[in-house]
C-alpha positions in Angstrom: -8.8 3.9 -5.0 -7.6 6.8 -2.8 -7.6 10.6 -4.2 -5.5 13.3 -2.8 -5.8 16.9 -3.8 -4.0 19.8 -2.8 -4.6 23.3 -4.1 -2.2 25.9 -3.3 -1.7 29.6 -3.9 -4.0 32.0 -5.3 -4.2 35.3 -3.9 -4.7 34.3 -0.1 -1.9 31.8 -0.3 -4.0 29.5 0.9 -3.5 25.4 0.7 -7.1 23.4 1.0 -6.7 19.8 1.3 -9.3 17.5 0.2 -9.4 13.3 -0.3 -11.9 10.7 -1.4 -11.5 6.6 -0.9 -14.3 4.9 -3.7 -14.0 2.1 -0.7 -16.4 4.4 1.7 -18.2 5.8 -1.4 -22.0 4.8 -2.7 -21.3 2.9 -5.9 -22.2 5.2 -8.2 -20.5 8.1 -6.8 -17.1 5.2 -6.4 -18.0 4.9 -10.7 -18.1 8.4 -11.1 -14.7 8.8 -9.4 -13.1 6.0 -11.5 -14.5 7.6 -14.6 -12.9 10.6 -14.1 -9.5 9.7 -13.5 -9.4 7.5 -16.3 -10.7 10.1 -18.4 -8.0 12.5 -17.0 -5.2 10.6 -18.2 -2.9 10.4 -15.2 -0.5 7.9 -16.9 0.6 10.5 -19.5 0.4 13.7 -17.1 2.3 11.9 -14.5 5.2 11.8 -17.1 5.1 15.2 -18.0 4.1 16.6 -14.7 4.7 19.4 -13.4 2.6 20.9 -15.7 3.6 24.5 -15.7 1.4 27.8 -16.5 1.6 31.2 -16.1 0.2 34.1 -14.4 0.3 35.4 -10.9 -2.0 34.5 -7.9 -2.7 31.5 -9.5 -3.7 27.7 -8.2 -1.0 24.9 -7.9 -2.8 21.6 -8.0 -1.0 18.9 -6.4 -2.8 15.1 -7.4 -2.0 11.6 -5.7 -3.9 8.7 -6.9 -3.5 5.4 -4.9 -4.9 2.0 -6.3 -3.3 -1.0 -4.6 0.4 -0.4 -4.8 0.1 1.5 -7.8 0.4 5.4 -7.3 0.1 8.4 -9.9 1.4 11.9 -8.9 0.7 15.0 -11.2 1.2 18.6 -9.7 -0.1 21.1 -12.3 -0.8 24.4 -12.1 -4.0 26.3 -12.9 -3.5 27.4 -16.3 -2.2 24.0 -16.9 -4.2 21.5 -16.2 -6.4 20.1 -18.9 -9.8 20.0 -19.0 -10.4 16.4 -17.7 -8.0 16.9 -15.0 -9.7 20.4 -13.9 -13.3 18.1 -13.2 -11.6 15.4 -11.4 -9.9 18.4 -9.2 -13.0 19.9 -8.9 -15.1 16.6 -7.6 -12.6 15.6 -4.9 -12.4 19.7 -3.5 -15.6 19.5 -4.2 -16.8 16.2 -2.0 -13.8 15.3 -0.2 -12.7 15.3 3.1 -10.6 17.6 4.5 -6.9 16.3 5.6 
């Protein structure tokens, strides 16, 4: 499984680019990953993605998640983005590499 993150905006404007693959991971940190995004609930966000919020000099979150052929997109922003999704965000900004 690949993860793609980009964050966006804020009040440099800046976009930080971050990825995982649970492929080159340790196992447990590969589990942790697949925990998360099934705890995040891509299949129903990616229907109602965007997910839009409000306030200025906030983050856009832009979310790819590639198993296989299979790919989820949500783009969310800040305000937005549920709980579950906000600690997968976090872990892959967090760890990832940068792209």
């Amino acid at each position: 499984m690949r993860i793609e993150v980009t964050r966006s905006g804020g009040f440099a404007g800046l976009t930080v680019r971050a990825s995982l693959d649970t492929a080159e991971l340790e196992p447990e940190d590969a589990q942790e990953l697949r925990t998360l995004v099934e705890h995040a609930g891509l299949d129903e966000l990616s229907r109602r993605s965007p997910l839009r919020g409000t306030g200025a000099d906030r983050f856009q979150y832009d979310l790819t998640v590639t198993e296989g052929e299979r790919q989820r997109r949500v783009v969310a922003a800040e305000a937005a983005a549920p709980p579950e999704l906000r600690a997968l965000l976090e872990r892959v900004l967090r760890s990832g590499s940068a792209g």
